[in-house]
Residue, then its C-alpha position, 0 to 999 in steps of 0.5 A: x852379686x851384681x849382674x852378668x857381664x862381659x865373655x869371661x867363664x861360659x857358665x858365669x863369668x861374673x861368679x868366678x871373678x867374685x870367687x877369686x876376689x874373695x880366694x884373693x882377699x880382696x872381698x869377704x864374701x861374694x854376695x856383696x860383690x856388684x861388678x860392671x863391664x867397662x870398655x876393654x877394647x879387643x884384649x881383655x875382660x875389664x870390671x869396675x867392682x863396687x864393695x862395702x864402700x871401695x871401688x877398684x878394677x879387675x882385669x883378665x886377658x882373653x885368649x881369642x882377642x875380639x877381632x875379624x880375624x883369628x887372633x889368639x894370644x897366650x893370657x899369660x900376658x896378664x901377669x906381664x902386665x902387672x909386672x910392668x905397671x909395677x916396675x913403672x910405678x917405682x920408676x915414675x910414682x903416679x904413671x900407673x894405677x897401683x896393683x892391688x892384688x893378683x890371682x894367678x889361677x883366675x888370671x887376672x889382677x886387681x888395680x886402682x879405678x881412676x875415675x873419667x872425671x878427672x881421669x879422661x881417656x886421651x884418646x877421647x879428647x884427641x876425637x874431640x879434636x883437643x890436641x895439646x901439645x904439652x900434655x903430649x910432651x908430657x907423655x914422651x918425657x915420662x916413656x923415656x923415664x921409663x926406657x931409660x930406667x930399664x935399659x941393660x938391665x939383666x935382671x929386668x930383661x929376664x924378668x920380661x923375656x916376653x919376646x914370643x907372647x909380643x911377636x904373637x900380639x905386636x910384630x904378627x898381627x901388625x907388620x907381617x899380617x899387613x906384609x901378606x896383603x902387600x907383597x910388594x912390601x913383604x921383604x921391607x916389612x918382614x925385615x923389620x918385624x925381625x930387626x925388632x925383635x932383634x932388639x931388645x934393649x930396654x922395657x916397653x909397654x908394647x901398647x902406648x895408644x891414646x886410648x891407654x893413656x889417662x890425662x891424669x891432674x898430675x900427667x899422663x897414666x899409662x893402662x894396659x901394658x899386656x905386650x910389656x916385653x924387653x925390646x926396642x924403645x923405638x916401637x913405643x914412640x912409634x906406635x903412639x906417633x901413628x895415632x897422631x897421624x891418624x887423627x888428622x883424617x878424623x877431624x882435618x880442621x884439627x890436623x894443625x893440633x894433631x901434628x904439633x903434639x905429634x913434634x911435642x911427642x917426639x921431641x921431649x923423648x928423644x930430648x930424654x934418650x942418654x941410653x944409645x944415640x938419639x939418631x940411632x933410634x930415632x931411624x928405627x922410629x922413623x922407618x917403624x911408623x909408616x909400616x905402622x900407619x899401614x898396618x892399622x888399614x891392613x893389619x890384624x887391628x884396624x882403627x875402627x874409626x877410618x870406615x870409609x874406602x878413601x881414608x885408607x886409601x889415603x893411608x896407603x898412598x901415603x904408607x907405602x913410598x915410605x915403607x919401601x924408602x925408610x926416613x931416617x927422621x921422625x920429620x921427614x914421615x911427618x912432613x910426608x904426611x903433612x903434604x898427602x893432607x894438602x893433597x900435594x903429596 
């Protein structure tokens, strides 16, 4: 059996995953298990598991997310996750690594590994500065699928009734965490971690990062949907449309790309909304994602790559006059944007 890895049981993480492989039926035996750490992020234990010729993933969340802060969240978040890479995989055949097996007493699941030599991770390109833009409109044509597949769906509804684990990991962390380093804006942000709440209208993936998304040789993969609830669209395409913004502190000299993919991106979503009014949802975006922008600075998840005092200074100079006067249009946040960059805003 391969070596230990990762934070998953305190005696021998390792052994217990390649015990339910075997409890699952996954593996005949564990002794010829071999198991290596992949990059979770902050949320979850990821191996690739190598057996008798076959290679796949096993995930399983962690109930202390590694952050700063103290931040805990319910591992029943596992089972949602399958549960929604499941359901979008029979609305978009091919968005979603297959499910192969679940363990419910472990907590954890079994998908497809997808290798980085013809999977690469989207957020690793948009770091590189390769900001394409069809490849972009690409991912909001296949969320808008995907909302739309679901929207006023009883069954799905019940199904995903995740509201309380997405307050915990999404509206907290994020908007109301940032409302109590800004008192100022507490009543601004407050409010629209309830109206988000409030709203539940289709299924959302909940964590529509670049760093969850695969540039597949068919279109984008989605991964890691542990916030997977029955709630408002609009914080999708919000959440996603920040990390283009964001990007363009990292590499200026790409920004033109960054805010291109960022118009493609919207765009093909709202092209593919016929569930509720584009406008409509597209001023809930709007007033979402400057709170979002500031929340990555001051929230519970910062971004990892703005380390210095004057890139987030720069966030929130640009955040705040926004967050206390919502857009109504996706246009208007980027356009607010554009100008900070230039230094005329």
């Amino acid at each position: 059996m391969a070596e230990s890895v990762g934070e998953g049981d305190a005696a021998n993480p390792v052994a217990a995953i390649a015990a339910a492989l075997v409890r699952s039926g996954l593996v005949d035996s564990d002794l010829t298990v071999r198991l290596s750490a992949l990059t979770g992020g902050v949320s979850s234990d990821i191996w690739k598991v190598e057996v008798d010729g076959r290679v796949f993933v096993v995930k399983r969340a962690l109930a202390k997310l590694r952050v700063a802060q103290d931040w805990r969240a319910p591992v029943s978040r596992n089972a949602a996750e399958a549960a929604w890479l499941r359901t979008a995989g029979a609305v978009v055949p091919g968005a979603v690594p297959r499910v192969l097996r679940e363990d419910a007493a472990t907590g954890l699941f079994a998908m497809d590994y997808l290798p980085p030599e013809t999977h690469p991770v989207w957020k690793a390109l948009l770091m590189q500065g390769v900001a394409d833009a069809g490849f972009a409109a690409a991912v909001g044509a296949t969320l808008a699928r995907l909302h739309s597949a679901t929207d006023g769906d009883p069954a799905v509804a019940a199904a995903f009734a995740n509201a309380g684990t997405f307050h915990q990991i999404r509206l907290e962390p994020y908007l109301e965490a940032t409302a109590s380093r800004h008192p100022a804006l507490a009543e601004a942000l407050m409010g629209l971690s309830h109206r988000t709440d409030a709203h539940r209208a289709a299924l959302i993936h909940g964590d529509v990062s670049p760093k969850n998304i695969l540039v597949g040789p068919a279109g984008p993969v989605f991964l890691d949907a542990e916030c997977a609830t029955y709630g408002d669209p609009a914080f999708d395409l919000a959440f996603c449309l920040n990390h283009l913004l964001l990007k363009c502190l990292v590499r200026p000299e790409a920004a033109a790309g960054y805010l291109a993919a960022f118009d493609a991106l919207a765009g093909s979503f709202l092209a593919g909304v016929a569930f509720e009014p584009p406008e409509a949802l597209e001023a809930r975006a709007a007033a979402l994602l400057p709170a979002l922008f500031l929340a990555r600075v001051d929230g519970k998840s910062p971004v990892e790559y703005l380390v210095d005092d004057a890139s987030r200074e720069r966030v929130r100079a640009a955040a705040v006059p926004l967050v206390r006067t919502p857009p109504a249009r996706l246009e208007a946040v980027r356009r607010h944007w554009a100008a900070a960059l230039e230094g005329t805003s």
